[in-house]
N, CA, C and O atoms as a Maestro MAE file, in Angstrom:
{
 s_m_m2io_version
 :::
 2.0.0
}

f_m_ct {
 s_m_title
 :::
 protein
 m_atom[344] {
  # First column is atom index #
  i_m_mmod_type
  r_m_x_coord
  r_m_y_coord
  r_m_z_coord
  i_m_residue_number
  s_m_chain_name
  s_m_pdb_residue_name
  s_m_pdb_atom_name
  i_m_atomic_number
  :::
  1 25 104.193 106.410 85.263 1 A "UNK " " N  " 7
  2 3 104.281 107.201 84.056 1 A "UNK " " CA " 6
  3 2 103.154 108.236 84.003 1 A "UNK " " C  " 6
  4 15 103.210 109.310 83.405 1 A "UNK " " O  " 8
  5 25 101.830 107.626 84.914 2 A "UNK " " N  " 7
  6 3 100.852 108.790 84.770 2 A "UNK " " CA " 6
  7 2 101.265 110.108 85.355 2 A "UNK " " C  " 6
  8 15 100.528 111.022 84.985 2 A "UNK " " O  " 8
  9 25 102.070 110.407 86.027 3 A "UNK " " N  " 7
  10 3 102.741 111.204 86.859 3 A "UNK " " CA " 6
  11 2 103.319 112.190 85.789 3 A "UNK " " C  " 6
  12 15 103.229 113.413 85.896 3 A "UNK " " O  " 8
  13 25 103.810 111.662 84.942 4 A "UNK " " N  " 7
  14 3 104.766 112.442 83.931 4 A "UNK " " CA " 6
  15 2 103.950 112.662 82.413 4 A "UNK " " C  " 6
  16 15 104.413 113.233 81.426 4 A "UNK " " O  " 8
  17 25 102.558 112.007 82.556 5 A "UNK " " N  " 7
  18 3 101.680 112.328 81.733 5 A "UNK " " CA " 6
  19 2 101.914 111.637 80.361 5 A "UNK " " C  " 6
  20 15 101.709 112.069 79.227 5 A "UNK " " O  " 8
  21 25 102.387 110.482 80.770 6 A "UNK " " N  " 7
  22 3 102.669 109.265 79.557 6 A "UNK " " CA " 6
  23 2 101.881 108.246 80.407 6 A "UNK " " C  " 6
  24 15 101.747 107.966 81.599 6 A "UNK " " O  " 8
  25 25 101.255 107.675 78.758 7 A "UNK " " N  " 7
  26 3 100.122 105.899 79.381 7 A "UNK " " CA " 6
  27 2 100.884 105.188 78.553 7 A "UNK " " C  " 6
  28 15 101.198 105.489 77.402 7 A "UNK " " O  " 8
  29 25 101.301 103.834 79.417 8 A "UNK " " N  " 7
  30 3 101.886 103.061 78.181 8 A "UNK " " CA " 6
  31 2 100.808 101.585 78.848 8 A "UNK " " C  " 6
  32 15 100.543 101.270 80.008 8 A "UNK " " O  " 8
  33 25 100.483 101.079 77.774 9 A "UNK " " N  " 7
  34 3 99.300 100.202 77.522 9 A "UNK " " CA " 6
  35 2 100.018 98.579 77.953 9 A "UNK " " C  " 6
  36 15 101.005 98.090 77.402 9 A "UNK " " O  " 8
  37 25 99.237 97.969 79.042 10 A "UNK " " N  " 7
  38 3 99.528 96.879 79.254 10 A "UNK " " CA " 6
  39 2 99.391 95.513 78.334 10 A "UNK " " C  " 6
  40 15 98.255 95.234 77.950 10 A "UNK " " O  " 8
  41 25 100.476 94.651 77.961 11 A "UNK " " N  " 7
  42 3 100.016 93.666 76.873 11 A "UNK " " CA " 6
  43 2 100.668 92.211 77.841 11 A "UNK " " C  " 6
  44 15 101.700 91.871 78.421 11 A "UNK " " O  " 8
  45 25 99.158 91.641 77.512 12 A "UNK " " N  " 7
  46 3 99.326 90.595 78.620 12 A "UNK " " CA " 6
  47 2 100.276 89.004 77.435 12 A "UNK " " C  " 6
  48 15 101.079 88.233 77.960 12 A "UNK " " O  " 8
  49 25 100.089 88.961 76.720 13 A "UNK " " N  " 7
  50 3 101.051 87.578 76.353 13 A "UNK " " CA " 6
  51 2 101.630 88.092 75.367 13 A "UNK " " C  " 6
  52 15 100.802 88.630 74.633 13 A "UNK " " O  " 8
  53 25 103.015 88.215 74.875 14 A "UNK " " N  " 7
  54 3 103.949 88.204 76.178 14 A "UNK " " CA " 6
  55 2 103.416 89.282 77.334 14 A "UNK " " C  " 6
  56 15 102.740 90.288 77.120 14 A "UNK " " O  " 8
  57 25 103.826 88.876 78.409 15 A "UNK " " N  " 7
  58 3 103.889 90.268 79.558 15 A "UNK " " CA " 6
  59 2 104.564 91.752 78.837 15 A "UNK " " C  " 6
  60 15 105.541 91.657 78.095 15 A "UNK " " O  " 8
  61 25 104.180 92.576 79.022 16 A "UNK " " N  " 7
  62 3 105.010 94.042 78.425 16 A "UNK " " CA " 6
  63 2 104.334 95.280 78.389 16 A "UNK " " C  " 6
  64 15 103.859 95.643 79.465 16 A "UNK " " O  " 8
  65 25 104.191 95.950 77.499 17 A "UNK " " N  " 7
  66 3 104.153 97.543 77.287 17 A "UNK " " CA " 6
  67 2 104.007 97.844 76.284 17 A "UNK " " C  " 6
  68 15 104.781 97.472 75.403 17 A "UNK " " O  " 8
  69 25 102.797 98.754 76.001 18 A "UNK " " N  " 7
  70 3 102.540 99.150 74.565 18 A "UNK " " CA " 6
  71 2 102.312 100.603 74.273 18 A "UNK " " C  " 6
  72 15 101.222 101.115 74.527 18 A "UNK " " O  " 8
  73 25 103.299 101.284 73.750 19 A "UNK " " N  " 7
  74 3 103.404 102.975 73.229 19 A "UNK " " CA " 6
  75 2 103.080 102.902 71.929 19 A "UNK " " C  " 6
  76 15 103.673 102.220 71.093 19 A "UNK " " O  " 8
  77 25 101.788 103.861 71.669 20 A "UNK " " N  " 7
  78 3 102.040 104.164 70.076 20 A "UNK " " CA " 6
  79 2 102.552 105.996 70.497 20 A "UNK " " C  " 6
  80 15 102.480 106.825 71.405 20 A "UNK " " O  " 8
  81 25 103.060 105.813 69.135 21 A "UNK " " N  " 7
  82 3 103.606 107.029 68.626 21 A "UNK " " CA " 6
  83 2 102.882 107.976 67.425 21 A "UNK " " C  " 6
  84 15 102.487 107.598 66.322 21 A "UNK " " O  " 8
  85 25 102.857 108.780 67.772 22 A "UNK " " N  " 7
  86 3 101.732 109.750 66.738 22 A "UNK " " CA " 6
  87 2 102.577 111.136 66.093 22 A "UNK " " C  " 6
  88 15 103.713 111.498 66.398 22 A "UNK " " O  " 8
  89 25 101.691 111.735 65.165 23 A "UNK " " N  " 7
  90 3 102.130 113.044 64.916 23 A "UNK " " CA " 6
  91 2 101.984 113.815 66.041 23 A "UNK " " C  " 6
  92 15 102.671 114.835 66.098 23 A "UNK " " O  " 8
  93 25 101.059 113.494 67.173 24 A "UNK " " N  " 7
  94 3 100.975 114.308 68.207 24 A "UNK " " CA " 6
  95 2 101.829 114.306 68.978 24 A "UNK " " C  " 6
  96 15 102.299 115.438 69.091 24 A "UNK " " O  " 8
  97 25 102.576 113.161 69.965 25 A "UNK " " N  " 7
  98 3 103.990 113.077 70.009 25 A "UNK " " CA " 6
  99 2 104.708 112.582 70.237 25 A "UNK " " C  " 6
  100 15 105.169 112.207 71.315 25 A "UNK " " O  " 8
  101 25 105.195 112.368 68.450 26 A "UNK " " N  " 7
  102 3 106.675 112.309 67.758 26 A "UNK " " CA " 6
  103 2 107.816 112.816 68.395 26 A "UNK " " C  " 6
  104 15 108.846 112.184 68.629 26 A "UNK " " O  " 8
  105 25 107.521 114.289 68.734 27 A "UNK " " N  " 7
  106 3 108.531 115.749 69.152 27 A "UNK " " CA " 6
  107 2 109.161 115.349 70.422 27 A "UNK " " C  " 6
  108 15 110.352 115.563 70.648 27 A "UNK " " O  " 8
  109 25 108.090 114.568 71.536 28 A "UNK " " N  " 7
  110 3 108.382 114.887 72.977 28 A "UNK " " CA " 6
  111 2 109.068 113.258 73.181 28 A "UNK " " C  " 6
  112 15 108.715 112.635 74.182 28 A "UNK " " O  " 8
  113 25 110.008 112.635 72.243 29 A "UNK " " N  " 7
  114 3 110.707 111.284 73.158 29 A "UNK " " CA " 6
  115 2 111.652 111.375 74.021 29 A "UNK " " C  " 6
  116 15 111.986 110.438 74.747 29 A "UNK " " O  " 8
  117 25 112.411 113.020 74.031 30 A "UNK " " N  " 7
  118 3 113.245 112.674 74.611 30 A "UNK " " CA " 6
  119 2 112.220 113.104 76.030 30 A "UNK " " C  " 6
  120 15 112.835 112.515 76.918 30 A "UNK " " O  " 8
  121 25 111.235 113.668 76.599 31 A "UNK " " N  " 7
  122 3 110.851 113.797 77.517 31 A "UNK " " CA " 6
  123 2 110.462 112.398 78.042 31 A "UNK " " C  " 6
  124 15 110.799 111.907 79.119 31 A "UNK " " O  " 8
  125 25 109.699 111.852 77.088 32 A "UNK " " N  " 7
  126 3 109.359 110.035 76.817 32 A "UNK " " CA " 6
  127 2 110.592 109.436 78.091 32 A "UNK " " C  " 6
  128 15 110.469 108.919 79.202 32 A "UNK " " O  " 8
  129 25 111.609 109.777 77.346 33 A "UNK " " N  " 7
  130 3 113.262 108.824 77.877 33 A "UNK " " CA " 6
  131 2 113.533 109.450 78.874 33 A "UNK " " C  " 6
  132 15 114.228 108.631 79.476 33 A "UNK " " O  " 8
  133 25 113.485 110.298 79.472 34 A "UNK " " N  " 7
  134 3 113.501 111.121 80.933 34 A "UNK " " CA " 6
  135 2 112.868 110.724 81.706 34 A "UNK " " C  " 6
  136 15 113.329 110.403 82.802 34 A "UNK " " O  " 8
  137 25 111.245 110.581 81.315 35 A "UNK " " N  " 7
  138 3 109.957 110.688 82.174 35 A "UNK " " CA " 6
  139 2 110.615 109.009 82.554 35 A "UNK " " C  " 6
  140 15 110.777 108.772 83.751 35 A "UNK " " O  " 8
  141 25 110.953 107.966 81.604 36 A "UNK " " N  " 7
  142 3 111.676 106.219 82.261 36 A "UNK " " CA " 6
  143 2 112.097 106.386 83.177 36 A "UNK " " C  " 6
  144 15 111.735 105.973 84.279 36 A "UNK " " O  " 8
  145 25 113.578 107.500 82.689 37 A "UNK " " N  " 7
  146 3 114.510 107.345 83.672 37 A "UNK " " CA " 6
  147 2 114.013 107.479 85.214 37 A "UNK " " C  " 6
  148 15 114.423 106.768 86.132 37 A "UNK " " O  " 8
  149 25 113.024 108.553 85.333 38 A "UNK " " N  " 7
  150 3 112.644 109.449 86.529 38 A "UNK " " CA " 6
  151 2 112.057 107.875 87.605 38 A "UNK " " C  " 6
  152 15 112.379 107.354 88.673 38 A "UNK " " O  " 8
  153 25 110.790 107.576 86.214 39 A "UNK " " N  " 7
  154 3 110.414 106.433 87.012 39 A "UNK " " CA " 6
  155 2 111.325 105.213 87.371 39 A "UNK " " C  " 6
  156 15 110.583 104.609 88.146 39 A "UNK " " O  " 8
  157 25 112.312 104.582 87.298 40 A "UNK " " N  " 7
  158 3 113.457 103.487 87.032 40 A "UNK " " CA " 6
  159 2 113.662 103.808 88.299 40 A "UNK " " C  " 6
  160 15 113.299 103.089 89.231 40 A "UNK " " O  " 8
  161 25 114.334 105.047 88.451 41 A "UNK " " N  " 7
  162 3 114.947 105.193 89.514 41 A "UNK " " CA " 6
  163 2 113.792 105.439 90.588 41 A "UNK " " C  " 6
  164 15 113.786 104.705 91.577 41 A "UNK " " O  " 8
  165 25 113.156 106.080 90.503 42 A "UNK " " N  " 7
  166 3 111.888 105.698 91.755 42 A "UNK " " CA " 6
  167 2 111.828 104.470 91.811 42 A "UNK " " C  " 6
  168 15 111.875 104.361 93.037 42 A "UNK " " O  " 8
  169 25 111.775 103.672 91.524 43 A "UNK " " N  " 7
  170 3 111.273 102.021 91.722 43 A "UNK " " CA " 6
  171 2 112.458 101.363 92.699 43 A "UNK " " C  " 6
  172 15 112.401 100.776 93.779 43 A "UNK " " O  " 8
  173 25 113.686 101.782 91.711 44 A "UNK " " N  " 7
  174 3 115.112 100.961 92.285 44 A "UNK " " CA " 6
  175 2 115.184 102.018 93.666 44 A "UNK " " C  " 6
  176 15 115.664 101.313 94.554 44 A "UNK " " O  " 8
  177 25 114.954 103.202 94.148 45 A "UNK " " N  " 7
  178 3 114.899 103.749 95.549 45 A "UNK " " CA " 6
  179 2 113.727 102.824 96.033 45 A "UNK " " C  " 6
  180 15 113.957 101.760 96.607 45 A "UNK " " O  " 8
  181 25 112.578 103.237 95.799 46 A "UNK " " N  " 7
  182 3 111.526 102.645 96.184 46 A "UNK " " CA " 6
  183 2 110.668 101.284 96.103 46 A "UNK " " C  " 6
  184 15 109.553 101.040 95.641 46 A "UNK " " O  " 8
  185 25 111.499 100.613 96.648 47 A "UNK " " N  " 7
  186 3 111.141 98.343 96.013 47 A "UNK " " CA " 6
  187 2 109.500 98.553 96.384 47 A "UNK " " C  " 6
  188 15 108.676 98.038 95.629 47 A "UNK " " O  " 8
  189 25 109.070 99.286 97.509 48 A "UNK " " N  " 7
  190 3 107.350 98.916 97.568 48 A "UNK " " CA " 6
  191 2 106.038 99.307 95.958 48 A "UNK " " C  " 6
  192 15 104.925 98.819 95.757 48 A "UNK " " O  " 8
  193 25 106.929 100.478 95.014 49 A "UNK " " N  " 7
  194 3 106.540 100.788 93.823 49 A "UNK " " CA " 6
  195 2 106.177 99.446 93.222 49 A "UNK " " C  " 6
  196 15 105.192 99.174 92.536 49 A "UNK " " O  " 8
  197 25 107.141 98.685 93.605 50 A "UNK " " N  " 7
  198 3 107.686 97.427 92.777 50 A "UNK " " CA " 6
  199 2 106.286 96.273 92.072 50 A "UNK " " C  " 6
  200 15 106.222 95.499 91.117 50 A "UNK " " O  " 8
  201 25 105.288 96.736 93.213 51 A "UNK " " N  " 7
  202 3 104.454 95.752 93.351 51 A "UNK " " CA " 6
  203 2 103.049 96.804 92.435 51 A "UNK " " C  " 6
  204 15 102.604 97.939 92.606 51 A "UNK " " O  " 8
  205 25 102.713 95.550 91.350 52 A "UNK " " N  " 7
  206 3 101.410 95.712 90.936 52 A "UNK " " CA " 6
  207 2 100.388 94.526 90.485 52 A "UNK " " C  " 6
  208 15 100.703 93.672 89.656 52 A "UNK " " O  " 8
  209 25 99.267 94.577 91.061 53 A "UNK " " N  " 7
  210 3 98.551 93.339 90.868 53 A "UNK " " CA " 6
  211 2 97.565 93.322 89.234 53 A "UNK " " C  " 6
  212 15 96.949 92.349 88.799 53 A "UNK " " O  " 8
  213 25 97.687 94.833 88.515 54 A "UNK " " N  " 7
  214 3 96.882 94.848 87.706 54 A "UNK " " CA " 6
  215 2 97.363 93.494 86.715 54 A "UNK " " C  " 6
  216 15 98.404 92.842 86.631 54 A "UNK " " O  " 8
  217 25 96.089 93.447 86.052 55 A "UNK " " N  " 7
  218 3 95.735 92.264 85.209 55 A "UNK " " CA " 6
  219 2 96.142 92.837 83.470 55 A "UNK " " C  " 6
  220 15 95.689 93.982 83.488 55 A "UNK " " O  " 8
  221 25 96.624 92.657 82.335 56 A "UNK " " N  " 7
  222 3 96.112 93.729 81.133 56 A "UNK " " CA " 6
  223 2 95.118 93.545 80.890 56 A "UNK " " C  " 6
  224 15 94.831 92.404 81.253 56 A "UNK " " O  " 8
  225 25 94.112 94.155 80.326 57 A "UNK " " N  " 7
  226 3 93.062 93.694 79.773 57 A "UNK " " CA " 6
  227 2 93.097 94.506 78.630 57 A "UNK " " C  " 6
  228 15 94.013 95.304 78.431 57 A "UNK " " O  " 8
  229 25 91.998 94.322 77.744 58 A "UNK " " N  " 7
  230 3 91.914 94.820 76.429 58 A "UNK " " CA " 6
  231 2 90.718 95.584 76.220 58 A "UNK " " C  " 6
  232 15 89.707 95.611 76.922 58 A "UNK " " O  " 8
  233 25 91.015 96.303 74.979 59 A "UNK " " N  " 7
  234 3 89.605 96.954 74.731 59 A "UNK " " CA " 6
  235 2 88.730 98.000 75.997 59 A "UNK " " C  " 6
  236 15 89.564 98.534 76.728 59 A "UNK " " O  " 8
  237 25 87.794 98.237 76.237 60 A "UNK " " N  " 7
  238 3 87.034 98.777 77.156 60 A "UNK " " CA " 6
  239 2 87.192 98.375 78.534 60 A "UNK " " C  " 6
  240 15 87.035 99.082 79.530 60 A "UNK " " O  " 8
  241 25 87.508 97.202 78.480 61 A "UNK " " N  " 7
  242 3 88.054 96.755 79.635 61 A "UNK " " CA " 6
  243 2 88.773 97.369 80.257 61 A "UNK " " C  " 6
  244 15 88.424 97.847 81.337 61 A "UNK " " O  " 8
  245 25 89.984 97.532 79.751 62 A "UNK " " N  " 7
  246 3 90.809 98.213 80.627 62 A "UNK " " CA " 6
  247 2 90.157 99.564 81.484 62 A "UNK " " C  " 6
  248 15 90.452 100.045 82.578 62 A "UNK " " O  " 8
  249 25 89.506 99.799 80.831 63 A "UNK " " N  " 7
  250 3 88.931 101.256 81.408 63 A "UNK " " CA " 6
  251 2 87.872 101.622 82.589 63 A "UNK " " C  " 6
  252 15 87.675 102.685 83.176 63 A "UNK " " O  " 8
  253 25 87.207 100.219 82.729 64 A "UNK " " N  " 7
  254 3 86.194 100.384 83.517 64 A "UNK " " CA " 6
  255 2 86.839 100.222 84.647 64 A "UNK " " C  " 6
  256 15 87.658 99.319 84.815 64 A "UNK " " O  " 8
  257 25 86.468 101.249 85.690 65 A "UNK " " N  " 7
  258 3 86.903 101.633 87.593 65 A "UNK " " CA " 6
  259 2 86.696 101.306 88.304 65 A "UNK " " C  " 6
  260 15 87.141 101.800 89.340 65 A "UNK " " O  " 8
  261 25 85.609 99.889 88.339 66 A "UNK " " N  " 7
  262 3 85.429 99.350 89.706 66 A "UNK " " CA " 6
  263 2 85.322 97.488 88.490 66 A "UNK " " C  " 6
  264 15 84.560 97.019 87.645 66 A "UNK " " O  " 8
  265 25 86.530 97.111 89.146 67 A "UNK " " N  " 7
  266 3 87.172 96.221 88.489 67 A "UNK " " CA " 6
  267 2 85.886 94.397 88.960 67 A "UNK " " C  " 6
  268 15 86.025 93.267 88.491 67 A "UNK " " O  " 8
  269 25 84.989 94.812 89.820 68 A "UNK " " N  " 7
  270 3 84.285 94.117 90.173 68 A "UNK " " CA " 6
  271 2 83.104 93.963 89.013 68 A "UNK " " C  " 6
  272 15 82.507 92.888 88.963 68 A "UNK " " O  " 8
  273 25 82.769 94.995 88.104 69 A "UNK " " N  " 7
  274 3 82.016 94.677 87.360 69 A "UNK " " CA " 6
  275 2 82.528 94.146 86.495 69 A "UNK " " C  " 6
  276 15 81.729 93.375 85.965 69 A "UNK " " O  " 8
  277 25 83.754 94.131 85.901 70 A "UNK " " N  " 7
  278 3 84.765 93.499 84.806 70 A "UNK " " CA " 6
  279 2 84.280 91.617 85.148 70 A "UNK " " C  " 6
  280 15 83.926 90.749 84.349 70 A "UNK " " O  " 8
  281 25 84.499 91.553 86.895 71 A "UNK " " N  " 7
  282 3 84.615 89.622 86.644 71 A "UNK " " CA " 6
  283 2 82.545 89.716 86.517 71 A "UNK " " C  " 6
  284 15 82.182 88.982 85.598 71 A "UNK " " O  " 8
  285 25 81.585 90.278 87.077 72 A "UNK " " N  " 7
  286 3 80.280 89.929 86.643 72 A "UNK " " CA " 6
  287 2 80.302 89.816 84.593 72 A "UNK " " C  " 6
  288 15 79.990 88.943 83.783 72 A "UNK " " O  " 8
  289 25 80.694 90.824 84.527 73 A "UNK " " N  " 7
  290 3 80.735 90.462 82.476 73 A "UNK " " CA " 6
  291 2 81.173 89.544 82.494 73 A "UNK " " C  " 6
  292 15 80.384 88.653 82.179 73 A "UNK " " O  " 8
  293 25 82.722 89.028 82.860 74 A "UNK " " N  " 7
  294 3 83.501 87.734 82.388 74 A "UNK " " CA " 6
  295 2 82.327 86.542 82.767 74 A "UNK " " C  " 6
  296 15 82.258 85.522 82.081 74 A "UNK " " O  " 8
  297 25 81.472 86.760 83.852 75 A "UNK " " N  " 7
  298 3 81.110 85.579 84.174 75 A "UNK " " CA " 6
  299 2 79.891 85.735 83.313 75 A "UNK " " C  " 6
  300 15 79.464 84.600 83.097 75 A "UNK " " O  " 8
  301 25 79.034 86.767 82.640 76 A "UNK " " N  " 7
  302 3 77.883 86.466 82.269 76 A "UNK " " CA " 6
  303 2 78.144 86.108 80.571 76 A "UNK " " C  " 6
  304 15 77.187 85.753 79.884 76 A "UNK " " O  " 8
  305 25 79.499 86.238 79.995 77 A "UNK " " N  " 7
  306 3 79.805 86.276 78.862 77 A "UNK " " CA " 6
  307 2 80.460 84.703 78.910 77 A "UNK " " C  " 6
  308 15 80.472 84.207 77.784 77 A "UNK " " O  " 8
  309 25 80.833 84.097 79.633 78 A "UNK " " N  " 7
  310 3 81.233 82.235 79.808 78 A "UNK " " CA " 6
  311 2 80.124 81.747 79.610 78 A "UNK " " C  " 6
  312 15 79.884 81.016 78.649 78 A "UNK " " O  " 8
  313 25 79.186 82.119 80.590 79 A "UNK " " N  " 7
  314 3 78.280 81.549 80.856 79 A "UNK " " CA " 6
  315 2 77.195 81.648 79.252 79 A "UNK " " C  " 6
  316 15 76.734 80.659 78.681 79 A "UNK " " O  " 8
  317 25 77.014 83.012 78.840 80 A "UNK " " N  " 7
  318 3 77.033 82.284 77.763 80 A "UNK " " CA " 6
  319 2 77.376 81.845 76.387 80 A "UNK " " C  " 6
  320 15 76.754 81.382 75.431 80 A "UNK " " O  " 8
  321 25 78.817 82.221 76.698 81 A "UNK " " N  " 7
  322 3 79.281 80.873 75.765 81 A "UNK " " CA " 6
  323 2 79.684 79.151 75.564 81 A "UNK " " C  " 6
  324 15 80.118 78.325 74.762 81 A "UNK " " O  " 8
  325 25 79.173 79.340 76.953 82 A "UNK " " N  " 7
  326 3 78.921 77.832 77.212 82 A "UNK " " CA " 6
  327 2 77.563 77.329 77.086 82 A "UNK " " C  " 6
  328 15 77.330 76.148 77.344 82 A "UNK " " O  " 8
  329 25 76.655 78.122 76.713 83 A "UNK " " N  " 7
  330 3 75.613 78.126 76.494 83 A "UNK " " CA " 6
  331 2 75.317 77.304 75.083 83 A "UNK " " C  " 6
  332 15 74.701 76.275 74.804 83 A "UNK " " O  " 8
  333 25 76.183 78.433 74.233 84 A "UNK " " N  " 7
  334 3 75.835 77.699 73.001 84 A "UNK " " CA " 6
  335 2 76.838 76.117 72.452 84 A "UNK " " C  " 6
  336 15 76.938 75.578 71.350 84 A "UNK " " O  " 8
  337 25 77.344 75.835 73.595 85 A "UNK " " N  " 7
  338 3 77.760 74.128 73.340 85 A "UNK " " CA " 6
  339 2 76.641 73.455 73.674 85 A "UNK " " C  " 6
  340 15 76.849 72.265 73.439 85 A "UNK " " O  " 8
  341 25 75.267 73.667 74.221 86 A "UNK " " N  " 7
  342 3 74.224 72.688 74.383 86 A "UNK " " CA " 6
  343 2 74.075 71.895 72.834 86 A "UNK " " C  " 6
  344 15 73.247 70.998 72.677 86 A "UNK " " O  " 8
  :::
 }
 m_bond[343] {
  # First column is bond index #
  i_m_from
  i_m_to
  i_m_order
  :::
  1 1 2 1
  2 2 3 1
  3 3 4 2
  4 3 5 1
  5 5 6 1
  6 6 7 1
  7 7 8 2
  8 7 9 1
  9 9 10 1
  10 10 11 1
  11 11 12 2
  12 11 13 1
  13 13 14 1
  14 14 15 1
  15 15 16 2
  16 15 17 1
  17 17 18 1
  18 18 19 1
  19 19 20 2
  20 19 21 1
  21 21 22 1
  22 22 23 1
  23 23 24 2
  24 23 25 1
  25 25 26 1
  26 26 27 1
  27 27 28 2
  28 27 29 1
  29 29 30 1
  30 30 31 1
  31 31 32 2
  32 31 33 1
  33 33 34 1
  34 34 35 1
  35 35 36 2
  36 35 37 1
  37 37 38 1
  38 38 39 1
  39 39 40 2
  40 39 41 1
  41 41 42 1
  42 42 43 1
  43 43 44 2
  44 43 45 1
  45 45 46 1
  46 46 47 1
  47 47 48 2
  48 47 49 1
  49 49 50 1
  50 50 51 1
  51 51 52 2
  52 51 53 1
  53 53 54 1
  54 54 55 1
  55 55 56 2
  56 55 57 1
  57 57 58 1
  58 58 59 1
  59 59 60 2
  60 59 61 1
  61 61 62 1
  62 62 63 1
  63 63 64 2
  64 63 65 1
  65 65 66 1
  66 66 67 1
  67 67 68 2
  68 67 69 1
  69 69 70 1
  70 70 71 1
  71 71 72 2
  72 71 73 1
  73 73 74 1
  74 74 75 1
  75 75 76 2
  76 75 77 1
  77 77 78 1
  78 78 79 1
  79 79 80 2
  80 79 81 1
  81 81 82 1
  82 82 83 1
  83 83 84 2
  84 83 85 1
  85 85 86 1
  86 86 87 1
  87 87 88 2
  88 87 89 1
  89 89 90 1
  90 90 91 1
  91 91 92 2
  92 91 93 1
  93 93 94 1
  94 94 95 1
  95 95 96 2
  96 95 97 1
  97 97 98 1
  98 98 99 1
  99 99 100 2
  100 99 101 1
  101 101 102 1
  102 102 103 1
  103 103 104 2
  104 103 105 1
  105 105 106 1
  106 106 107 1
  107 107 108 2
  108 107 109 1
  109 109 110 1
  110 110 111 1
  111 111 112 2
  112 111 113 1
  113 113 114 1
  114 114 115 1
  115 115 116 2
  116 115 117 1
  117 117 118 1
  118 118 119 1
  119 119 120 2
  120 119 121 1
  121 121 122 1
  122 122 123 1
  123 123 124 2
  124 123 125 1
  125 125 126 1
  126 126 127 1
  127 127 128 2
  128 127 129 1
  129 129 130 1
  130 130 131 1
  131 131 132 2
  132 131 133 1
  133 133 134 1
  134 134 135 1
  135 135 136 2
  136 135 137 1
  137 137 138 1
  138 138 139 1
  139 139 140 2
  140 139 141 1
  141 141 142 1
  142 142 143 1
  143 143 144 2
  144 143 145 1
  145 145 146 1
  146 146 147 1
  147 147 148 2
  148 147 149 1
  149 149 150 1
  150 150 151 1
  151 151 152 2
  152 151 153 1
  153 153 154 1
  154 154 155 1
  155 155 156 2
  156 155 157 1
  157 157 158 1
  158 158 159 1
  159 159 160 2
  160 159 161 1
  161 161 162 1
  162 162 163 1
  163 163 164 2
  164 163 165 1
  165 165 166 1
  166 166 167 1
  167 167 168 2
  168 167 169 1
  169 169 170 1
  170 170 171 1
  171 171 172 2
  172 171 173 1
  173 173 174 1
  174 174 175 1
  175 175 176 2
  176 175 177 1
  177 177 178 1
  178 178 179 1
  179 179 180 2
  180 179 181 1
  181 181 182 1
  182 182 183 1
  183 183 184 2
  184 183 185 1
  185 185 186 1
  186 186 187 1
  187 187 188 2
  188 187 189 1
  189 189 190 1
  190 190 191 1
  191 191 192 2
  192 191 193 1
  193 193 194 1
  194 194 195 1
  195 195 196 2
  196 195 197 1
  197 197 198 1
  198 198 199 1
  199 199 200 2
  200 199 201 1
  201 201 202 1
  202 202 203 1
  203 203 204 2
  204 203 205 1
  205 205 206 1
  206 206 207 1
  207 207 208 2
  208 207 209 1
  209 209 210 1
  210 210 211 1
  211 211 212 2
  212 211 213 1
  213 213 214 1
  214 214 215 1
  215 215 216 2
  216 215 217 1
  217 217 218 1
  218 218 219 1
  219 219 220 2
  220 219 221 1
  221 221 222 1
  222 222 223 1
  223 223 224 2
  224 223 225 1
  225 225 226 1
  226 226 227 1
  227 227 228 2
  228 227 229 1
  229 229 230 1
  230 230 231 1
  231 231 232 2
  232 231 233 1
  233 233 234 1
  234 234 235 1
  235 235 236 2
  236 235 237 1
  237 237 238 1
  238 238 239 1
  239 239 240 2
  240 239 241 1
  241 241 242 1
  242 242 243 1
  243 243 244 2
  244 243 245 1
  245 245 246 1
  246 246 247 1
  247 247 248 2
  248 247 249 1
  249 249 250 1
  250 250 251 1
  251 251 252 2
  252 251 253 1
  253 253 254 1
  254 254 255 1
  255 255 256 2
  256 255 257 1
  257 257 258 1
  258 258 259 1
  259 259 260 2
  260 259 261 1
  261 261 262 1
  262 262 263 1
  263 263 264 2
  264 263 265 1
  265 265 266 1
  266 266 267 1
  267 267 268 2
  268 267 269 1
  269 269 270 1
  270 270 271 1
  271 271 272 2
  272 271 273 1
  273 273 274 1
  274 274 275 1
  275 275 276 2
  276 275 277 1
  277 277 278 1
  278 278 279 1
  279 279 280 2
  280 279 281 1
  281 281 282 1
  282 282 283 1
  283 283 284 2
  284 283 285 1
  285 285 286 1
  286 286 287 1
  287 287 288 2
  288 287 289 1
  289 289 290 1
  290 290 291 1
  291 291 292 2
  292 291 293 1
  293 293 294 1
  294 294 295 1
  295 295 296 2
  296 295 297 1
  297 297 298 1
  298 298 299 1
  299 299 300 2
  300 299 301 1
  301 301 302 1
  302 302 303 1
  303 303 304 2
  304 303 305 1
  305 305 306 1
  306 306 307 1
  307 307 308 2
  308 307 309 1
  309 309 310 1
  310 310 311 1
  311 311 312 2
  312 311 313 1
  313 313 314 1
  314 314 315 1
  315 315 316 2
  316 315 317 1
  317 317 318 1
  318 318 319 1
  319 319 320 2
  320 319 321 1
  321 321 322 1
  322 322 323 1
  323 323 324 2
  324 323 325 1
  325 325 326 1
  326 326 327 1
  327 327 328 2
  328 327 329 1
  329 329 330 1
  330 330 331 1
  331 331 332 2
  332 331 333 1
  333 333 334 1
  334 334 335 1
  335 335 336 2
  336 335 337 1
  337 337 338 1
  338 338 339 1
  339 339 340 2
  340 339 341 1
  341 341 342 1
  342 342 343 1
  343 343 344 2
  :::
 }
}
C-alpha cells in the first residue's frame, strides 16, 4: 500500500488492519479501493509478496528502524517490571 501512498496500521489481536479516515481523505476512497485492488492482485500474481514476518506493534514502536533496539527496551522494561514483584 506504501507504493500507492496509503498506511494502513497493523492490529495485532485480532490479527488485521487499521485505516482512519479524516477530512483530509474522505474524497480519495475510491483511489483507497483501487490502490486494494492493484495490491490483491499483485499478491494473487505474486505468492512470494505473500510473506511478511512483521510483528504489530503499537505506539512508537512501530516506528523505530532497526527493530533490534525494540527487543533491548522489551527486555529492559520486563526486567523491570519484574523488578517491582520483589
Amino acid at each position: 500500500m506504501k507504493e500507492h501512498k496509503w498506511m494502513l496500521g497493523k492490529v495485532q489481536r485480532p490479527a488485521g488492519a487499521h485505516l482512519t479516515i479524516t477530512d483530509a481523505n474522505k474524497d480519495d476512497w475510491k483511489d483507497f479501493i483501487d490502490s486494494i485492488n492493484k495490491c490483491v492482485k499483485a499478491m494473487k500474481e505474486n505468492p512470494e509478496l505473500n510473506t511478511n514476518e512483521d510483528t504489530a506493534l503499537y505506539c512508537m514502536t512501530g516506528s523505530i528502524p532497526d527493530k533490534s533496539l525494540l527487543h533491548k527496551f522489551v527486555s529492559v522494561h520486563e526486567a523491570a517490571m519484574l523488578d517491582t514483584l520483589e
